[in-house]
LOLOPA-683602 format. One line per field, with one value per atom (N, C-alpha, C, O): residue number from 1; x negated, y negated, z; residue in three letters; atom name. Coordinates in Angstrom, 3 decimals. Example, Ala and Ser with C-alpha at 12.3 -4.5 7.8 and 13.67 -1.06 7.14 Angstrom:
% residues 2
i	(1 | 1 | 1 | 1 | 2 | 2 | 2 | 2)
east	(-13.190 | -12.300 | -13.200 | -14.236 | -12.850 | -13.670 | -12.900 | -13.409)
north	(5.690 | 4.500 | 3.300 | 3.319 | 2.250 | 1.060 | -0.030 | -1.138)
up	(7.800 | 7.800 | 7.800 | 8.465 | 7.080 | 7.140 | 7.870 | 8.039)
aa	(ALA | ALA | ALA | ALA | SER | SER | SER | SER)
at	(N | CA | C | O | N | CA | C | O)
END
This chain:
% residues 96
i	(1 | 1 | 1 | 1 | 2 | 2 | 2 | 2 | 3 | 3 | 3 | 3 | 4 | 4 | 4 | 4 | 5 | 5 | 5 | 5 | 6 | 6 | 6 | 6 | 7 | 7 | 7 | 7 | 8 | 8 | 8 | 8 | 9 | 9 | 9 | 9 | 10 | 10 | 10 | 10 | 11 | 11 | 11 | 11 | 12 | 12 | 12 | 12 | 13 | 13 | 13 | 13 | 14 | 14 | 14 | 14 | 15 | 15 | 15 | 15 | 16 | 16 | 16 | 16 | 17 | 17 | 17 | 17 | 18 | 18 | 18 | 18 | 19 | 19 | 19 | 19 | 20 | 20 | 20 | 20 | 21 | 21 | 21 | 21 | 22 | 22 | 22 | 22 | 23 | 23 | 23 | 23 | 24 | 24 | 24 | 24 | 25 | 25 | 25 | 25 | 26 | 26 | 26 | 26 | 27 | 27 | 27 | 27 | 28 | 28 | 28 | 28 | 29 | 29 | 29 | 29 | 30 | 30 | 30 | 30 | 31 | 31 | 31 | 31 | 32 | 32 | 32 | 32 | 33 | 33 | 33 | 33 | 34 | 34 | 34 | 34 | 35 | 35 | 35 | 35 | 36 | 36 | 36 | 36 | 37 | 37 | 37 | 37 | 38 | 38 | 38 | 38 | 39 | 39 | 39 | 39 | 40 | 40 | 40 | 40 | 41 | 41 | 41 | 41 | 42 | 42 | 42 | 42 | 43 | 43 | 43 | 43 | 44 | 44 | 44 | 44 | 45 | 45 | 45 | 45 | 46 | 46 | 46 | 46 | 47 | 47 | 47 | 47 | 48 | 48 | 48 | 48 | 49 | 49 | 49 | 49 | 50 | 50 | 50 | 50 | 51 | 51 | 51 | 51 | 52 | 52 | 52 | 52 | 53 | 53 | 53 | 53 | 54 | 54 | 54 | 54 | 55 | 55 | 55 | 55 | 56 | 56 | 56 | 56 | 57 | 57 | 57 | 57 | 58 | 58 | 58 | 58 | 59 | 59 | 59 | 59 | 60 | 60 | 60 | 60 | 61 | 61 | 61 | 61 | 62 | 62 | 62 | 62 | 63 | 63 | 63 | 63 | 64 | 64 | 64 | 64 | 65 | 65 | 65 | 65 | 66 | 66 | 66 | 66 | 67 | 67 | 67 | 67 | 68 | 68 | 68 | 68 | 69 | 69 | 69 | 69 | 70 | 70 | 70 | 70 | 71 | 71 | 71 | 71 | 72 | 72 | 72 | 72 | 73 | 73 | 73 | 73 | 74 | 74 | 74 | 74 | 75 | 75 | 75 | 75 | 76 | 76 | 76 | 76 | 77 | 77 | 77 | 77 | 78 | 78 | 78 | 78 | 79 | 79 | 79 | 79 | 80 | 80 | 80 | 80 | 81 | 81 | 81 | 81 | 82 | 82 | 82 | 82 | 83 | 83 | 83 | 83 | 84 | 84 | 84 | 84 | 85 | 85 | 85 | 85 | 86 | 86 | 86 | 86 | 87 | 87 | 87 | 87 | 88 | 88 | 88 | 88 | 89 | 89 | 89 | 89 | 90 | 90 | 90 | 90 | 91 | 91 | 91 | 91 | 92 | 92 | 92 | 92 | 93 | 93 | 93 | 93 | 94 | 94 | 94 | 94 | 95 | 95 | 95 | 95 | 96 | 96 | 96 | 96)
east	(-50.490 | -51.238 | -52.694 | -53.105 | -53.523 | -54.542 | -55.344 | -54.786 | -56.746 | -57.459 | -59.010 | -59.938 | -59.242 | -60.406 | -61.328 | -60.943 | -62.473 | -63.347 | -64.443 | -65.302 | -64.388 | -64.349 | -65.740 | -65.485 | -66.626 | -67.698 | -67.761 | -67.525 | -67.962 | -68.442 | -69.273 | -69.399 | -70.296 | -71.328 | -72.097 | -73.051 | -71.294 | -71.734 | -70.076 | -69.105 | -69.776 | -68.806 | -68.284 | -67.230 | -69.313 | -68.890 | -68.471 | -68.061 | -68.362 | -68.240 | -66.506 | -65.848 | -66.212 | -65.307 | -64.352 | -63.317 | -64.755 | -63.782 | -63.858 | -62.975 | -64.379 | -64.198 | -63.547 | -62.828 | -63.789 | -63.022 | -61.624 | -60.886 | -61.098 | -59.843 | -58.889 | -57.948 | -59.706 | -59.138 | -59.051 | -58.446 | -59.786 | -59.749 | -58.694 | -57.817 | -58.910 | -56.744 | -56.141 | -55.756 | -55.788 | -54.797 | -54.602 | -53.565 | -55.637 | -55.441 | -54.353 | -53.332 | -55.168 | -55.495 | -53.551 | -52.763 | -53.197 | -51.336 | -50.945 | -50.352 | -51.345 | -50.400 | -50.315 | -49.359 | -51.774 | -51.546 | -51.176 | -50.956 | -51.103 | -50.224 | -48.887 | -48.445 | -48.286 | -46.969 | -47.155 | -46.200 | -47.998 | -48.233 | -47.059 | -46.620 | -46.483 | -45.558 | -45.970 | -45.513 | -47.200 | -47.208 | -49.380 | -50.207 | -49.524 | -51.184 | -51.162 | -50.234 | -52.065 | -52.431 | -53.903 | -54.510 | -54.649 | -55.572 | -56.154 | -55.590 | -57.311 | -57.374 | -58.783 | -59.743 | -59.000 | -60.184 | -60.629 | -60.197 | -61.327 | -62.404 | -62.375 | -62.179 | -62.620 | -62.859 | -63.829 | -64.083 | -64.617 | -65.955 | -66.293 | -65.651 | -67.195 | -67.362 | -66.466 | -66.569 | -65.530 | -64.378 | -63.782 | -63.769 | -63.256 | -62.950 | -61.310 | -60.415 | -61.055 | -59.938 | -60.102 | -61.047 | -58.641 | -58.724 | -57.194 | -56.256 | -57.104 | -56.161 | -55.718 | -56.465 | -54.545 | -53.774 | -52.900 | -52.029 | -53.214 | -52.642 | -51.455 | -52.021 | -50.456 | -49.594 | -48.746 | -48.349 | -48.748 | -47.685 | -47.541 | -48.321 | -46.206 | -45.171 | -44.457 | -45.092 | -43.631 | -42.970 | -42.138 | -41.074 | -42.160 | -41.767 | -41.576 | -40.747 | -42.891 | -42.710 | -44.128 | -44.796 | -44.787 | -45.922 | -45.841 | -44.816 | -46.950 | -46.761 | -47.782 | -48.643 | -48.260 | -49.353 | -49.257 | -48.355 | -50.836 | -50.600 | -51.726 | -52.462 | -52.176 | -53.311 | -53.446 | -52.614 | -54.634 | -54.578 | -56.081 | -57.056 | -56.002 | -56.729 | -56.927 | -56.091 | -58.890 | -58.700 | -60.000 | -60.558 | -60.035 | -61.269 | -62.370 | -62.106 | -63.310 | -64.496 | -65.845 | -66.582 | -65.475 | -66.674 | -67.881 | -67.940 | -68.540 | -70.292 | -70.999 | -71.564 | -70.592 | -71.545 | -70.655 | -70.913 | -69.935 | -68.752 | -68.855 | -68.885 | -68.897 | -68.271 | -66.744 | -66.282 | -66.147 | -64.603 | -63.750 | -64.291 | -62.530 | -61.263 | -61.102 | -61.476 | -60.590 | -60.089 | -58.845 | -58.068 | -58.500 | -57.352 | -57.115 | -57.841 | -55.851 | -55.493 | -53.801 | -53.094 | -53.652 | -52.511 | -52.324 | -53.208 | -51.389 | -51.010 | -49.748 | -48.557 | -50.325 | -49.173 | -48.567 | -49.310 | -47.388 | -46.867 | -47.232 | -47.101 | -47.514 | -47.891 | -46.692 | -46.204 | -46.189 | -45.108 | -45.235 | -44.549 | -46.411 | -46.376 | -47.730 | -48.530 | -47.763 | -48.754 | -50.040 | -50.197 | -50.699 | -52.580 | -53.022 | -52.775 | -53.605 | -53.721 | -54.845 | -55.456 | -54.959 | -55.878 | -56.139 | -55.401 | -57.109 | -57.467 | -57.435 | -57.313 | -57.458 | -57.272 | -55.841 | -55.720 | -54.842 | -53.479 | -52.550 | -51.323 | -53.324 | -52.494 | -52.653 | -53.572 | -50.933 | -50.536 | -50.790 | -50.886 | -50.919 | -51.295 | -49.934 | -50.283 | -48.794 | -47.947 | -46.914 | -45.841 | -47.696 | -47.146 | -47.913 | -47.435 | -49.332 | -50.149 | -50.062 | -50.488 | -49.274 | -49.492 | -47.913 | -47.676 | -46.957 | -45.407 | -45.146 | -44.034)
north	(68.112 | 67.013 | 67.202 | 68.363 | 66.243 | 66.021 | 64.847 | 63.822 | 65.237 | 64.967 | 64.152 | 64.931 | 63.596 | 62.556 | 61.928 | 61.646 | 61.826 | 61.173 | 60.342 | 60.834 | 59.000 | 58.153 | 56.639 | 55.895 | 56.634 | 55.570 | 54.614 | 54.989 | 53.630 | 52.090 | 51.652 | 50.814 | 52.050 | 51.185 | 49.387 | 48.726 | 49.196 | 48.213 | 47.436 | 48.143 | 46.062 | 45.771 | 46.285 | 46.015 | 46.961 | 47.204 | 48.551 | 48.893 | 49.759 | 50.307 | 50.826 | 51.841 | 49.489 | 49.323 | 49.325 | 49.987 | 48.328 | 48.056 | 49.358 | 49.979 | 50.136 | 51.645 | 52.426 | 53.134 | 52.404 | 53.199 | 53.015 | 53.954 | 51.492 | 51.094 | 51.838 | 52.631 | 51.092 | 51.473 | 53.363 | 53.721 | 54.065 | 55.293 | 55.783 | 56.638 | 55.262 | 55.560 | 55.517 | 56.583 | 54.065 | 53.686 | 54.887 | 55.543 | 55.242 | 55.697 | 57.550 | 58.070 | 57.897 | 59.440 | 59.197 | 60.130 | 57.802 | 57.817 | 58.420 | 59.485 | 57.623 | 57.583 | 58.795 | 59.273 | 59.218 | 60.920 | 61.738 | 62.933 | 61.381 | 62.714 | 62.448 | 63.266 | 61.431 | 60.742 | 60.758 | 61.323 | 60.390 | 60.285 | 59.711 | 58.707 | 60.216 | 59.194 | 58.111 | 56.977 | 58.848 | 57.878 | 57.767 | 58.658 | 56.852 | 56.978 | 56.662 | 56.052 | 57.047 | 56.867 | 56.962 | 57.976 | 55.871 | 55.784 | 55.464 | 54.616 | 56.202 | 56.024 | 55.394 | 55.969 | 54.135 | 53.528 | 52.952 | 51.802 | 53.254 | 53.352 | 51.513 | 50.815 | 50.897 | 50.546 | 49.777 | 50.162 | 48.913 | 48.844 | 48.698 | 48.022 | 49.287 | 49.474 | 49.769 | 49.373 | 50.357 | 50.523 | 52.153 | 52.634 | 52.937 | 53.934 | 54.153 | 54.461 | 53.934 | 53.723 | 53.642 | 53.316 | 54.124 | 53.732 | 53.574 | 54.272 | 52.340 | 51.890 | 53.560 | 54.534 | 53.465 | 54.391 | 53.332 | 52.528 | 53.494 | 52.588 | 53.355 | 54.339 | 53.262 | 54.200 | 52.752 | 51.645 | 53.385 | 52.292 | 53.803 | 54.649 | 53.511 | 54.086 | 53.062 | 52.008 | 53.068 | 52.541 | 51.354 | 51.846 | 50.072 | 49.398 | 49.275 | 48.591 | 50.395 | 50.055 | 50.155 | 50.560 | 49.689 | 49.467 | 49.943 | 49.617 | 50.787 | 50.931 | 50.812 | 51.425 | 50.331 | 50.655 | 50.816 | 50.435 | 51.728 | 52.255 | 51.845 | 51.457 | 51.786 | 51.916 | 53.257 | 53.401 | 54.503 | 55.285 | 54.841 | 54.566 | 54.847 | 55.079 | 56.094 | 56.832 | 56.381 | 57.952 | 57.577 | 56.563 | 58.941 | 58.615 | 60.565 | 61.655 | 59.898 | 61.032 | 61.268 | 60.595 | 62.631 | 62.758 | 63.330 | 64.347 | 62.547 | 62.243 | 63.666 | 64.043 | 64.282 | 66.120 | 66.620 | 66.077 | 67.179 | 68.043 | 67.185 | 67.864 | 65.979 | 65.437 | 65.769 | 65.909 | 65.866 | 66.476 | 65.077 | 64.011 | 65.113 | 63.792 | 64.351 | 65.499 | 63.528 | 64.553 | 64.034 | 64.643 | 62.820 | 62.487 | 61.021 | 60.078 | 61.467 | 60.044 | 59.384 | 59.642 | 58.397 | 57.435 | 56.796 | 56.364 | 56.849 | 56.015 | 55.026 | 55.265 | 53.866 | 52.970 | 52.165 | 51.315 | 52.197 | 52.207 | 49.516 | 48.872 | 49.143 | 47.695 | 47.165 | 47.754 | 45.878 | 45.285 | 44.748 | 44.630 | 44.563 | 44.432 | 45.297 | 45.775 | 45.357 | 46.228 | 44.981 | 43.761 | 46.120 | 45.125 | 45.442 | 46.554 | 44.565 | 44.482 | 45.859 | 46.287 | 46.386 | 47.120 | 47.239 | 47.852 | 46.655 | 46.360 | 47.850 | 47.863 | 48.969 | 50.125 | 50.789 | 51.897 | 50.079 | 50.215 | 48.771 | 48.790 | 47.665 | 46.429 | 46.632 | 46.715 | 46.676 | 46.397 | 47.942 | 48.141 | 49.076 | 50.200 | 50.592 | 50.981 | 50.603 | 51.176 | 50.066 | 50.315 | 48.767 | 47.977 | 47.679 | 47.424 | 47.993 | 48.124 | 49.427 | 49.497 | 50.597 | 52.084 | 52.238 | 53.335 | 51.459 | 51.663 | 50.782 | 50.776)
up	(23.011 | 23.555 | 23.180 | 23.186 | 22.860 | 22.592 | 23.643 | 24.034 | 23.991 | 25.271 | 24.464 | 24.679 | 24.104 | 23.940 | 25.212 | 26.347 | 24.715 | 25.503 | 24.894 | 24.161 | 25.234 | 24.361 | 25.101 | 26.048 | 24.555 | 25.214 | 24.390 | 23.242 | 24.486 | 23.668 | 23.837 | 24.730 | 22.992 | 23.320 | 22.623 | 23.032 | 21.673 | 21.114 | 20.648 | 20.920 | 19.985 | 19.832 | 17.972 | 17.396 | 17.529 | 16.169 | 16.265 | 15.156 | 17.345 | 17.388 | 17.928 | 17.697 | 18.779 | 19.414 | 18.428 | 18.516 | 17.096 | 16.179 | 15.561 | 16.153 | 14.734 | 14.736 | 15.015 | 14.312 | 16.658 | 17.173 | 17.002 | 16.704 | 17.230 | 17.444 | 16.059 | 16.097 | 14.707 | 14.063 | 13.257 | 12.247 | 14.076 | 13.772 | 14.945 | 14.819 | 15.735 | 17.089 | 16.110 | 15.628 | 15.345 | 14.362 | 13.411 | 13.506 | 12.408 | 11.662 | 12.303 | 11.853 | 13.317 | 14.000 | 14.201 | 14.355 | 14.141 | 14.895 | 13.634 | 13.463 | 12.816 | 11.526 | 10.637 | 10.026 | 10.744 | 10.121 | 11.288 | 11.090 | 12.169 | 12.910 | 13.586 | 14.392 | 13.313 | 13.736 | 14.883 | 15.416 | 15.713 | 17.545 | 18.013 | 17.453 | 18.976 | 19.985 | 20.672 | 20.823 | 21.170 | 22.300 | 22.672 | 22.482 | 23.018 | 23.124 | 24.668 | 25.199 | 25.215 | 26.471 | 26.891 | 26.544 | 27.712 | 27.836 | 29.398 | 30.088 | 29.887 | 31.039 | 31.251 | 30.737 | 32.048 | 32.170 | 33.197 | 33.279 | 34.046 | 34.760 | 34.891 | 33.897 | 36.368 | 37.359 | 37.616 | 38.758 | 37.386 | 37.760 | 39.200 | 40.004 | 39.411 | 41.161 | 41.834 | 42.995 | 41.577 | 42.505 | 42.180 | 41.047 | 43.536 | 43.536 | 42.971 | 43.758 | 41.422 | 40.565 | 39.050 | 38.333 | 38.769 | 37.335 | 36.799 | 37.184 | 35.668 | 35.072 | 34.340 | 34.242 | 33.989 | 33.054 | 31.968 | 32.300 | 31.127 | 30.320 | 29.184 | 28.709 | 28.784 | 27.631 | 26.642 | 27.007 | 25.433 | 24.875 | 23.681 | 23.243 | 23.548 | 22.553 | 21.183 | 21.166 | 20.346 | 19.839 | 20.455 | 20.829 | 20.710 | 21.026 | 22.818 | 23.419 | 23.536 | 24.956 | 25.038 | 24.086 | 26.490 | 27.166 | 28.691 | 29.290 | 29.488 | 30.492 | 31.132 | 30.501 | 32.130 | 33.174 | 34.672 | 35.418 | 35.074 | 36.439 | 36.826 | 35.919 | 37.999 | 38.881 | 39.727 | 40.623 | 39.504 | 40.314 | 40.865 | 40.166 | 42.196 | 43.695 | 44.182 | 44.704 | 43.994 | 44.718 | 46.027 | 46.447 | 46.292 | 47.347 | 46.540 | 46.033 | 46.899 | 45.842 | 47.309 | 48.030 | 47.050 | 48.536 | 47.518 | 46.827 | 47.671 | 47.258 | 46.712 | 45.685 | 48.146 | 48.350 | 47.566 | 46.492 | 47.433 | 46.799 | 45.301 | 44.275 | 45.216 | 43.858 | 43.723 | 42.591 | 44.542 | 44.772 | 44.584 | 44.876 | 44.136 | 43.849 | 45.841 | 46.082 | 46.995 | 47.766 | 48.014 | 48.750 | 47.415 | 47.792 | 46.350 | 46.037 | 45.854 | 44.953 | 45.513 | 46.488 | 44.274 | 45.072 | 43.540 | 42.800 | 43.389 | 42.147 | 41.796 | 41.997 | 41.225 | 41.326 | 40.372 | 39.880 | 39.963 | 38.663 | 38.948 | 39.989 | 37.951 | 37.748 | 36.989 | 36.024 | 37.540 | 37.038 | 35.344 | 34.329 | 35.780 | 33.933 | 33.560 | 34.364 | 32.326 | 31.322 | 31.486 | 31.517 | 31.554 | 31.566 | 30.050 | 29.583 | 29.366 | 27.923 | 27.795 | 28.774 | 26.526 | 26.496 | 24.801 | 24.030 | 24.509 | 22.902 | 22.688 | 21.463 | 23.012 | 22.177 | 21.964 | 21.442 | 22.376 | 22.506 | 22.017 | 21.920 | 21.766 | 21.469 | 19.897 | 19.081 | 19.917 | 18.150 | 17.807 | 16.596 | 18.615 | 17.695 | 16.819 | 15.704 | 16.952 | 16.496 | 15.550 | 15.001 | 15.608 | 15.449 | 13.095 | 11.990 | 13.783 | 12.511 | 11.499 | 10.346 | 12.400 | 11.748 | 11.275 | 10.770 | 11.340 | 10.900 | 9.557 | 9.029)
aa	(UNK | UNK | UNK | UNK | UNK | UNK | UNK | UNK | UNK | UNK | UNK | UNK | UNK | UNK | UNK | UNK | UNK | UNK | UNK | UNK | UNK | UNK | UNK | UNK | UNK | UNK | UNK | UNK | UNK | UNK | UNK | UNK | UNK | UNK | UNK | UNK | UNK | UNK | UNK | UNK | UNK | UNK | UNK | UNK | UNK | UNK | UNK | UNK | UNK | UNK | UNK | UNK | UNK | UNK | UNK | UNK | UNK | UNK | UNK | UNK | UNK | UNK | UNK | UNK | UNK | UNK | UNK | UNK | UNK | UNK | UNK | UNK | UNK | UNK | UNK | UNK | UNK | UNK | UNK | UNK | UNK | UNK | UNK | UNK | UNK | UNK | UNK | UNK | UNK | UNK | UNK | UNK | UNK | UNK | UNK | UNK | UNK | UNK | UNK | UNK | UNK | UNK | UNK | UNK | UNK | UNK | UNK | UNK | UNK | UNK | UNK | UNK | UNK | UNK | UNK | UNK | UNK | UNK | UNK | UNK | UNK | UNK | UNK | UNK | UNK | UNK | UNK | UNK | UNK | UNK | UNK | UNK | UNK | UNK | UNK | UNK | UNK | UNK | UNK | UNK | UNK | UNK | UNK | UNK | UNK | UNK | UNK | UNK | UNK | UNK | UNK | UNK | UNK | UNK | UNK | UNK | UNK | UNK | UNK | UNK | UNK | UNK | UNK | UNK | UNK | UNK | UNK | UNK | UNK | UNK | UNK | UNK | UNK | UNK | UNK | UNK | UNK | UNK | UNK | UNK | UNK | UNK | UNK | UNK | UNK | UNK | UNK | UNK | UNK | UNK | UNK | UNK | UNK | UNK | UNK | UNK | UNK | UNK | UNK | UNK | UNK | UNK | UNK | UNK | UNK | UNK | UNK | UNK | UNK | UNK | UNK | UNK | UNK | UNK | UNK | UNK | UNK | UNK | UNK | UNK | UNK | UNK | UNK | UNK | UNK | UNK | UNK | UNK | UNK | UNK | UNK | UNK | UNK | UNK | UNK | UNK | UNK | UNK | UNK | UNK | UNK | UNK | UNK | UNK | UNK | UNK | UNK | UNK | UNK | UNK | UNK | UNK | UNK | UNK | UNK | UNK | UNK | UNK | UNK | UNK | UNK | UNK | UNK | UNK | UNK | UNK | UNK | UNK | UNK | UNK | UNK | UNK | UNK | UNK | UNK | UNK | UNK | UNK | UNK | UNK | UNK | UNK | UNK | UNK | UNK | UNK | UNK | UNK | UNK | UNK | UNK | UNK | UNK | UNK | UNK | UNK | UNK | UNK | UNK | UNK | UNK | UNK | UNK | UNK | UNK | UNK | UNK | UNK | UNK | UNK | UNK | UNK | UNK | UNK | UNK | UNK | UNK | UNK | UNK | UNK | UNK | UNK | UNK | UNK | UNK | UNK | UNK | UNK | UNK | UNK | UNK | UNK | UNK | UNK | UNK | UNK | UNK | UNK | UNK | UNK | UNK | UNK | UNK | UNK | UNK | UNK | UNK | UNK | UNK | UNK | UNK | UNK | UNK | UNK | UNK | UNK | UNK | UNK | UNK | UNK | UNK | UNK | UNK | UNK | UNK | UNK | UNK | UNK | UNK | UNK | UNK | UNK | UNK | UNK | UNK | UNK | UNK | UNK | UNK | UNK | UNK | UNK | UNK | UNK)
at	(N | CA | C | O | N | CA | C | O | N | CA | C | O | N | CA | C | O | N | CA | C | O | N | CA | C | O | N | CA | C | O | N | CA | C | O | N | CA | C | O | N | CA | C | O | N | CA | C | O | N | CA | C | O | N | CA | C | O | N | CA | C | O | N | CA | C | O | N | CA | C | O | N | CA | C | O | N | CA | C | O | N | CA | C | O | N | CA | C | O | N | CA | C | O | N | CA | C | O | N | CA | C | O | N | CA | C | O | N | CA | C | O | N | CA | C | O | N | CA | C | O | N | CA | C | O | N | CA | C | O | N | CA | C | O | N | CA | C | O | N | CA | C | O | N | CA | C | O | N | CA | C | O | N | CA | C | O | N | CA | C | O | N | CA | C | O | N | CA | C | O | N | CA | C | O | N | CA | C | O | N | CA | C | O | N | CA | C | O | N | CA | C | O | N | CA | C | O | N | CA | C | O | N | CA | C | O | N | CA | C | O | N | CA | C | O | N | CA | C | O | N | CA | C | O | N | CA | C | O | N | CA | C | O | N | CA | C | O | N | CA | C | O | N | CA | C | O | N | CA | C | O | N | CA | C | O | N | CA | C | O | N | CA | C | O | N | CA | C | O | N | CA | C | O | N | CA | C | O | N | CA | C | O | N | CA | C | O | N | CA | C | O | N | CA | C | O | N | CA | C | O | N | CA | C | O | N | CA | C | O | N | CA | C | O | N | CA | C | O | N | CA | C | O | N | CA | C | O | N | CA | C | O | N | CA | C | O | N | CA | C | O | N | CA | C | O | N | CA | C | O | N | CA | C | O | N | CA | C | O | N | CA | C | O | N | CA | C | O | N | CA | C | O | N | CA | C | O | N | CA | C | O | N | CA | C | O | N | CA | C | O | N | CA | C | O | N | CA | C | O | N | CA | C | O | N | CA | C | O | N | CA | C | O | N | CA | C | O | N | CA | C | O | N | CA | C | O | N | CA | C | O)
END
């Protein structure tokens, strides 16, 4: 497994990025990509995964105590359908 950390700051960069995921599948035969993203204003974050012909998403809910900077408690919840995520749409679909 391989662990990335990943910022956007402009929209030409976005396209970049996207297509360097693409490329990073195809030379290393990836299974599966997974991406986790942040919430705005809100104590959560999407989990996003797509594989070869599947898509998945979650919502995890945590609570973060301020002093500590500590997670002290999470909750996670699998979503009836997949929430789109331009760094995962068509990836495996463009790299096969």
């Amino acid at each position: 497994m391989k662990t990335v950390s990943l910022s956007v700051k402009d929209e030409y960069q976005k396209d970049v990025l996207i297509r360097r995921i693409q490329e990073k599948v195809l030379a290393e035969n990836i299974p599966t990509v997974i991406v986790l993203s942040e919430i705005d204003n809100e104590h959560g974050m999407l989990l996003s995964g797509a594989s070869p012909g599947m898509k998945g998403s979650a919502r995890v809910d945590y609570s973060f105590d301020n002093t500590t900077k500590i997670v002290t408690s999470w909750k996670i919840s699998w979503l009836n359908q997949s929430v789109q995520n331009v760094f995962l749409d068509g990836i495996f679909d463009k790299t096969g």
